[in-house]
C-alpha positions as CSV (number, residue, x, y, z in Angstrom):
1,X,43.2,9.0,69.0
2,X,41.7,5.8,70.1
3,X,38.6,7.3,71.5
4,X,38.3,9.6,68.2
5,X,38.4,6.2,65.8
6,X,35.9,4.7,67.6
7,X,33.4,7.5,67.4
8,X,34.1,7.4,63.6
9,X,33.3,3.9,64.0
10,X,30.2,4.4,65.7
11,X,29.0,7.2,63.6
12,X,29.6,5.0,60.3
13,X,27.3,2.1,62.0
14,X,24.6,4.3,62.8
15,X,24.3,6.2,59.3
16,X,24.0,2.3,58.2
17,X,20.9,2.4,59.2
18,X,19.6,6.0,58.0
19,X,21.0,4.8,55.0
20,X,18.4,1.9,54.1
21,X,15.7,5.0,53.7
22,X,17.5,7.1,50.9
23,X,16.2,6.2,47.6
24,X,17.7,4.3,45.0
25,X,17.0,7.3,42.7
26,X,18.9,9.6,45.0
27,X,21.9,7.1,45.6
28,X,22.2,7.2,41.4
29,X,22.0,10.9,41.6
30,X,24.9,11.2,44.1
31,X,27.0,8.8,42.0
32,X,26.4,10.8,39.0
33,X,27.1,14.0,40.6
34,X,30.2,12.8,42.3
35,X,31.7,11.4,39.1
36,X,31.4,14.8,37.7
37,X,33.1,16.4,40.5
38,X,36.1,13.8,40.4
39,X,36.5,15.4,37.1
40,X,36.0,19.1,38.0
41,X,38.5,18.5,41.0
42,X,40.7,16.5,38.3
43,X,43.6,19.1,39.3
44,X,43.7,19.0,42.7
45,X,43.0,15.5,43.0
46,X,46.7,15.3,40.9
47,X,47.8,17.9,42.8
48,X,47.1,15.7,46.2
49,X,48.8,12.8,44.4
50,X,51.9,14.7,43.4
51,X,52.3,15.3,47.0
52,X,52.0,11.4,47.7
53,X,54.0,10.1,44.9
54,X,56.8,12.8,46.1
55,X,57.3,10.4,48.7
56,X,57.7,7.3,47.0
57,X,60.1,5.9,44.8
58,X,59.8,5.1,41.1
59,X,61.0,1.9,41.5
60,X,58.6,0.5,44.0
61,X,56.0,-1.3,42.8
62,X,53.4,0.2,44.2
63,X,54.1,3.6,42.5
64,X,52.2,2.9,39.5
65,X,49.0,1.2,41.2
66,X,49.6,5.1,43.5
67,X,49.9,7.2,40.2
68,X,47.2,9.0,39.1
69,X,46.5,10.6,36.0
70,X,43.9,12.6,33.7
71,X,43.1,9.3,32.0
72,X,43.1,7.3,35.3
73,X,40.7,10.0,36.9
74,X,38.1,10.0,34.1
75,X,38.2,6.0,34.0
76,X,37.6,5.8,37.9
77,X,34.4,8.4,37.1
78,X,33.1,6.2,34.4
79,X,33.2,3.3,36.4
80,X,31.5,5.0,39.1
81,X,28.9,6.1,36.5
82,X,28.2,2.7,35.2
83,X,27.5,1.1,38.9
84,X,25.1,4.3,38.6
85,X,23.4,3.0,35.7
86,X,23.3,-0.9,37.0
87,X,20.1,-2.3,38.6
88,X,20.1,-2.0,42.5
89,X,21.1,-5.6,44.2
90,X,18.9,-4.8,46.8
91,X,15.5,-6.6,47.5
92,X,15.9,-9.7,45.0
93,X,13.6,-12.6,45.4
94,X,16.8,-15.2,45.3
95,X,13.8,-17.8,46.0
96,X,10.4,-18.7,47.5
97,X,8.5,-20.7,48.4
98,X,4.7,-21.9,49.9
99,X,5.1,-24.3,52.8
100,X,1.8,-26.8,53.1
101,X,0.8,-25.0,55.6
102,X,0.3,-21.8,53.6
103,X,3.3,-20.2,54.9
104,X,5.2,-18.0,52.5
105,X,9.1,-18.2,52.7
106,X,10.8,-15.6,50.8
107,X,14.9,-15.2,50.3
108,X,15.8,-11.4,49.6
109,X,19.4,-9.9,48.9
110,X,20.0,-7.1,51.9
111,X,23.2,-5.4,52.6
112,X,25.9,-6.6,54.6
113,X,25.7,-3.0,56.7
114,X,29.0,-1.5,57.5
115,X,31.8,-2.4,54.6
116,X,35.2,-1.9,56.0
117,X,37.9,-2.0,53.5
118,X,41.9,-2.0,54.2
119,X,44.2,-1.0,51.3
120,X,47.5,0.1,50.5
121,X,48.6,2.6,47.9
122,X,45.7,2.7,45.3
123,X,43.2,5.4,45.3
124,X,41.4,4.2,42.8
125,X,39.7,1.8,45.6
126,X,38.8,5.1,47.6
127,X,36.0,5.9,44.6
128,X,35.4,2.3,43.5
129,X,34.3,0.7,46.8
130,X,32.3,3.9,48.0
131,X,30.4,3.4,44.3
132,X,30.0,0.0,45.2
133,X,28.9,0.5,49.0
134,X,26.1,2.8,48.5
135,X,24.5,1.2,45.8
136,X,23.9,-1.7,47.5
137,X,23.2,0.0,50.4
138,X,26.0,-0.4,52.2
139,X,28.0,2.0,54.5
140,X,32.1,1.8,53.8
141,X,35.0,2.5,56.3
142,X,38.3,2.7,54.3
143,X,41.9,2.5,56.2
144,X,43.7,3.6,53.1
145,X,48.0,3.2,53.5
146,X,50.1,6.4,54.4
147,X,51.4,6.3,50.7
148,X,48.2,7.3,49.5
149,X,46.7,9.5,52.5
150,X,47.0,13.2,50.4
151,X,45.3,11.6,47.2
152,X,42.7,9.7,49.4
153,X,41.4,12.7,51.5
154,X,41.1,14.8,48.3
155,X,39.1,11.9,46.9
156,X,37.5,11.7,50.0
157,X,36.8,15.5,50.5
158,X,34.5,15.5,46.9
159,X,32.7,12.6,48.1
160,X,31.8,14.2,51.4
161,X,30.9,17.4,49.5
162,X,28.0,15.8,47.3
163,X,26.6,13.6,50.3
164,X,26.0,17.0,52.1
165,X,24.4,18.6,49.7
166,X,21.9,15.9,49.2
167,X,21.8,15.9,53.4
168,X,23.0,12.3,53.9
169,X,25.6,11.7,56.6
170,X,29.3,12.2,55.0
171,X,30.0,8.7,57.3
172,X,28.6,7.1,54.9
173,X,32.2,7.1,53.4
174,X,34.1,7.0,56.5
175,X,38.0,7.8,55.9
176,X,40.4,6.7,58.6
177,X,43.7,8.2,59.4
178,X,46.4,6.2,57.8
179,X,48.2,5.0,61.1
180,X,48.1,1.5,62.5
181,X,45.7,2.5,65.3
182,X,43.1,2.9,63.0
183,X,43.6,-0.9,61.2
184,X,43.6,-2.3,64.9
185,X,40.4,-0.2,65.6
186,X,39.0,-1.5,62.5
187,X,39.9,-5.0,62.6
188,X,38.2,-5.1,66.5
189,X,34.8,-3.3,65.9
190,X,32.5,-6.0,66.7
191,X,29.2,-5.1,67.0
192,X,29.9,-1.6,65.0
193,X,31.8,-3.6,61.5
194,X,30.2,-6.4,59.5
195,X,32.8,-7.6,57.7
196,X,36.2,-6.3,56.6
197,X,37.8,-6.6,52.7
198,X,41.4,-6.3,52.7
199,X,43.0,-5.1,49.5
200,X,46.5,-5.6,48.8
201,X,49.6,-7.7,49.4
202,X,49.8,-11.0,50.3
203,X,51.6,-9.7,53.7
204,X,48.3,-7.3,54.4
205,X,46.0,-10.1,53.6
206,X,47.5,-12.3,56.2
207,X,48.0,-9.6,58.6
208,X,44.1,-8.8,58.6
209,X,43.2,-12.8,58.5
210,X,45.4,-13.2,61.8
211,X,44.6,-10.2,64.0
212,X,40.6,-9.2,62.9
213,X,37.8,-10.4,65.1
214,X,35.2,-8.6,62.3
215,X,34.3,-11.3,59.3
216,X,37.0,-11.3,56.3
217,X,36.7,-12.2,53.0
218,X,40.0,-12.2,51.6
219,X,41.0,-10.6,48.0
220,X,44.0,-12.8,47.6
221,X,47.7,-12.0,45.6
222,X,48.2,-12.7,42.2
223,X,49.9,-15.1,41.5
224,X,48.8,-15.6,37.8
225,X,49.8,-18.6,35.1
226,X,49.5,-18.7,31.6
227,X,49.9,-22.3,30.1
228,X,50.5,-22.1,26.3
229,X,49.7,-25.8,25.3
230,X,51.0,-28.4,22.4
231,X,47.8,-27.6,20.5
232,X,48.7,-23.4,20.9
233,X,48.0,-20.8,18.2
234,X,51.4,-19.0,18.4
235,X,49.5,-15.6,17.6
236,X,47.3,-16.0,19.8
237,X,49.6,-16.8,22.4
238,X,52.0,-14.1,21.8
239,X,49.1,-11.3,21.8
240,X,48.1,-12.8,25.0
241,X,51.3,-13.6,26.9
242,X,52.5,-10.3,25.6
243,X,49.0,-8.2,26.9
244,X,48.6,-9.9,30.4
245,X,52.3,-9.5,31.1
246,X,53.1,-5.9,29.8
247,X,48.9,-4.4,30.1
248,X,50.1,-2.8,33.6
249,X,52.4,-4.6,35.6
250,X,51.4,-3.5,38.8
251,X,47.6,-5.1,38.9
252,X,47.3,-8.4,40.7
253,X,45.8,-10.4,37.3
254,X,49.1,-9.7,35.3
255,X,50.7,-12.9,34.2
256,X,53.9,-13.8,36.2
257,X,54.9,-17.4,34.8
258,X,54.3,-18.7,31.5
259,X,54.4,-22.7,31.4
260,X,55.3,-23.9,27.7
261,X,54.9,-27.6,26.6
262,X,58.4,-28.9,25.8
263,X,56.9,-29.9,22.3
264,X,56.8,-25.7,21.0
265,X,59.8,-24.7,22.5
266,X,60.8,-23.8,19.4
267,X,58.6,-20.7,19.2
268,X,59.3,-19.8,22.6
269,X,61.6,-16.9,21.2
270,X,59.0,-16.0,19.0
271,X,56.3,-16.4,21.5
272,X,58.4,-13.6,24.1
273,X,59.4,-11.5,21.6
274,X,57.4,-8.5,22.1
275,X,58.3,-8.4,25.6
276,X,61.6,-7.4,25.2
277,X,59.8,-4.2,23.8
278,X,59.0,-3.5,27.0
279,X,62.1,-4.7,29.1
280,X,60.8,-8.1,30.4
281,X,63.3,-9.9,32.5
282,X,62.5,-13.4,32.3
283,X,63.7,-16.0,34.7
284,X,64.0,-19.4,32.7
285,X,64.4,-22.6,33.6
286,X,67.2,-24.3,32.1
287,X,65.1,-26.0,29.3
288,X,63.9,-22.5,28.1
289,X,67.2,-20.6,29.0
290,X,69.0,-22.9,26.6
291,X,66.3,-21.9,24.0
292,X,66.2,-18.3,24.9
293,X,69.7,-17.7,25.2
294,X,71.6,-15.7,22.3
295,X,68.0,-14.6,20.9
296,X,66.4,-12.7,23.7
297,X,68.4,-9.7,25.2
298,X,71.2,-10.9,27.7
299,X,70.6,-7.9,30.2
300,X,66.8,-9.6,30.0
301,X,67.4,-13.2,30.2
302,X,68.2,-15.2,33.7
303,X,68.5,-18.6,34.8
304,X,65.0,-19.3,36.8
305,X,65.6,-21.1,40.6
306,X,62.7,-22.3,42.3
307,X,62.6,-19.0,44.6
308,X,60.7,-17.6,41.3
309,X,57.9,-19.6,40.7
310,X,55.0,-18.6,43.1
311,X,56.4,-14.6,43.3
312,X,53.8,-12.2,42.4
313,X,56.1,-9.9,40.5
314,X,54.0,-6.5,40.6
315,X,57.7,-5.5,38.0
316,X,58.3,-6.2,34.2
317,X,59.8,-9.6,35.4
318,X,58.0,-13.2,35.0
319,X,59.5,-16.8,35.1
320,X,59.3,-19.3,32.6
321,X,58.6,-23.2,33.4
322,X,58.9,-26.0,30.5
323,X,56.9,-29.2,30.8
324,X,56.0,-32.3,29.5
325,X,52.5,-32.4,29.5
326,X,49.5,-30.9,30.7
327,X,49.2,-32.9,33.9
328,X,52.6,-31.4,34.5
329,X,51.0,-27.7,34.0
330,X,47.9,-28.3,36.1
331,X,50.8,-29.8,39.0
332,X,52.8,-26.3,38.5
333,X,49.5,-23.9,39.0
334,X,48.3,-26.7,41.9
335,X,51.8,-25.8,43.6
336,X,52.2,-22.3,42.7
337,X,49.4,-20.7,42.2
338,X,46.8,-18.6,44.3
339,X,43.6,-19.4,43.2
340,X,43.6,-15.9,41.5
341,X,43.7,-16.0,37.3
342,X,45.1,-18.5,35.3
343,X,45.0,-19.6,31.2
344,X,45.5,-21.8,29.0
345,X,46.3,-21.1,25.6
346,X,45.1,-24.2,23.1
347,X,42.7,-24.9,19.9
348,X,42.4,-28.2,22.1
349,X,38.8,-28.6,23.2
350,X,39.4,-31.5,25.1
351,X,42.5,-29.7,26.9
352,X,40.6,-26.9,27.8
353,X,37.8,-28.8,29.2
354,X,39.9,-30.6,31.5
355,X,42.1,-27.1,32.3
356,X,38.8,-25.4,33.2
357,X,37.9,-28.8,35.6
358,X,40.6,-28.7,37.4
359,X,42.5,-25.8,37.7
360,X,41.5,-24.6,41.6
361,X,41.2,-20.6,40.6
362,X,38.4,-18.0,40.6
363,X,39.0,-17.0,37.3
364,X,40.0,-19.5,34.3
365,X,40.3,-18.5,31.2
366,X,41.0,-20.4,27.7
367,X,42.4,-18.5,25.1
368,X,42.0,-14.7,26.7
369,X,44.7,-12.8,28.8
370,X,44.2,-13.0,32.4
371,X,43.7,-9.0,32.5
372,X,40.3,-9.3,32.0
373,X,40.0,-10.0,35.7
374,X,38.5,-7.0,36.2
375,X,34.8,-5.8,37.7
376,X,34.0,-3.5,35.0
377,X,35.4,-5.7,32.3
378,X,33.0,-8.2,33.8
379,X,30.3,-6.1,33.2
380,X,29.6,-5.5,37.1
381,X,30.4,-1.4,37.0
382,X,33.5,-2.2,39.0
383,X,35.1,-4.1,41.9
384,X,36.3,-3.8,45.5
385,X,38.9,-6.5,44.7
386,X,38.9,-10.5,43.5
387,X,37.8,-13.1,46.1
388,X,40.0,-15.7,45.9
389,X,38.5,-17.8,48.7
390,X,35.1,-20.1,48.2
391,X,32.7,-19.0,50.8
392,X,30.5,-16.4,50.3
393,X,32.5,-14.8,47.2
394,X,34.7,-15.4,44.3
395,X,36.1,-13.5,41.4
396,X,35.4,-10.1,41.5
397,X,33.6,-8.3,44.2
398,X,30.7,-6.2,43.0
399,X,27.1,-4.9,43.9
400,X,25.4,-8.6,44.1
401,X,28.5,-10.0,46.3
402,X,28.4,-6.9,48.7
403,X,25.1,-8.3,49.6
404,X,24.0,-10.7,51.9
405,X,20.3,-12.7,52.6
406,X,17.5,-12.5,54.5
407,X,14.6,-15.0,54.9
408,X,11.1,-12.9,54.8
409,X,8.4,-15.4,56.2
410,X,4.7,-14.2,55.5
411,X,1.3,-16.1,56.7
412,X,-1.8,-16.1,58.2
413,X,-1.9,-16.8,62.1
414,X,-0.3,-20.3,61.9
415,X,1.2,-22.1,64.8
416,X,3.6,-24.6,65.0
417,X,2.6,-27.9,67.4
């Protein structure tokens, strides 16, 4: 097994390079044509996922992020069909510049070269990172978990079909097997891996930080604030606390704590009543319990500890914190949060300046539900995950952050004394 993963490995690195001679016209072509077979294959691709979700309870959080659907198959094709339509990220003049001596310095975007990408149980990634890969020129290599292996080969197996028939190498999207001899072989392959995305759990992300010797950059958890403010609109802040809660649980931008200034705890019932609709259970502290308790449902209402604030709930849970003041919130998100999403609901200018200053996260938003941390809803096609860390990336990963620099120097015989 060992010897078979690193000839995969190998084979991936060298179509890297027979890759930067296919056209851009015939990398759109591909994408187009393997959209339309993720839809002709629609049935078997369910079919494939049946057999994964078979295995997995309905209770675990992952199921829904591993259940696929005729909806969810057609929106994974559209995404891959508007990267399709994007501009290539490849060969940008990021800057230049004419040295006195007449030399010419220009800085162009490239591609990293091989892409590998460690997930758990979302197919969805399979599709969206090999969009993303090849149009920016990039080879992938996926690891995808065992809970997803039936759903991710089928995926995989369409893909594979359409790079044949327009006779580029099928390790261009390089599938591993599922088993933990394939991360280690993954997280080691200096020399054949540039760099390696993990997509997933906090757990996974620290298990690839700790044991690769390949770059990371990190798509962090989750952990995702809302802070409605003294200055709130309270239908505004019930559309949004309501959307980036109950959108879809199981994403990593759905909101887990809502932070309420003690001054409109008097439309906190108000301002979580739609969630009972869906069967919220909110943990609240004791201000908001007190407020909360006799008016939201009992079977839905518990007393918060501080064992819930930082959890990434992936569940129709959240938590509930009251303060004082927006110092106090911006203290809260400091100590809880993950640099991922967080909001702050307020007609306040000067409240959302200084929330947007200081709040430490790759995406902040005033007055819009955190579920719009998305790569498509971005405009960017889709996303291989959100970068929560500084260097290189942040936000969410698409065509012009799988990309890296070169410096192009052009002159005229000169010398340097």
């Amino acid at each position: 097994m060992k010897d078979d993963i690193l000839d995969m490995l190998k084979a991936a690195s060298s179509a890297a390079v027979a890759l930067q001679s296919v056209s851009g016209s015939k990398i759109d072509t591909i994408l187009m044509e393997v959209a339309a077979g993720l839809r002709a294959e629609c049935e078997s691709i369910l079919e494939a996922n049946a057999m994964d979700l078979a295995a997995m309870s309905e209770n675990d959080p992952r199921y829904d992020r591993l259940l696929l659907s005729t909806p969810r198959i057609d929106s994974i094709a559209s995404d891959m069909e508007n990267v399709a339509s994007l501009p290539s990220p490849l060969g940008r003049v990021l800057a230049e510049t004419v040295r006195p001596n007449g030399m010419k310095i220009s800085k162009v975007s490239v591609p990293f070269g091989v892409v590998g990408v460690i997930y758990e149980a979302r197919p969805n990634v399979t599709a969206d990172v090999f969009s993303l890969c090849l149009k920016s020129g990039n080879v992938c290599v996926l690891k995808g978990g065992s809970e997803a292996e039936h759903t991710n080969r089928r995926i995989v197996a369409v893909i594979d079909s359409v790079l044949e028939k327009h006779s580029v190498s099928p390790a261009v999207c390089t599938l591993l097997p599922s088993c933990r001899e394939a991360a280690s072989g993954l997280l080691s392959a200096v020399g054949l891996v540039d760099v390696i995305i993990p997509r997933g759990s906090g757990r996974l992300i620290s298990f690839v930080r700790d044991n690769a010797r390949v770059p990371v950059i990190e798509t962090g958890a989750g952990i995702c604030h809302t802070y409605f403010d003294k200055d709130a609109d309270l239908a505004k802040g019930t559309a949004i606390v309501n959307n980036a809660k109950t959108r879809r649980v199981s994403v990593c931008n759905a909101l887990d704590c809502l932070i309420v200034h003690s001054s409109r705890l008097e439309d906190l019932p108000r301002l979580c009543a739609p969630l009972s609709d869906s069967k919220v259970l909110i943990y609240a502290d004791q201000r908001a319990y007190e407020t909360l308790e006799g008016i939201y449902p009992a079977g839905m209402l518990c007393p918060a500890d501080d064992a819930v604030f930082g959890t990434e709930f992936l569940d129709y849970k959240m938590s509930i914190k009251v303060v004082d003041s927006l110092e106090e919130a911006l203290v809260h998100i400091r100590r809880y949060g993950s640099h991922h999403s967080e909001c702050i609901v307020s007609d306040n200018r000067d409240s959302i300046a200084r929330f947007w200053k200081e709040v430490d996260a790759a995406c902040v938003y005033a007055n819009v539900s955190t579920a719009f941390t998305d790569g498509a809803q971005f405009g960017f096609g889709a996303e291989i995950g959100i970068s929560t860390q500084k260097l290189h990336a942040r936000g969410p990963m698409a065509l012009n952050e799988l990309t890296t620099y070169k410096y192009l120097i052009d002159g005229n015989g000169q010398i340097r004394s």
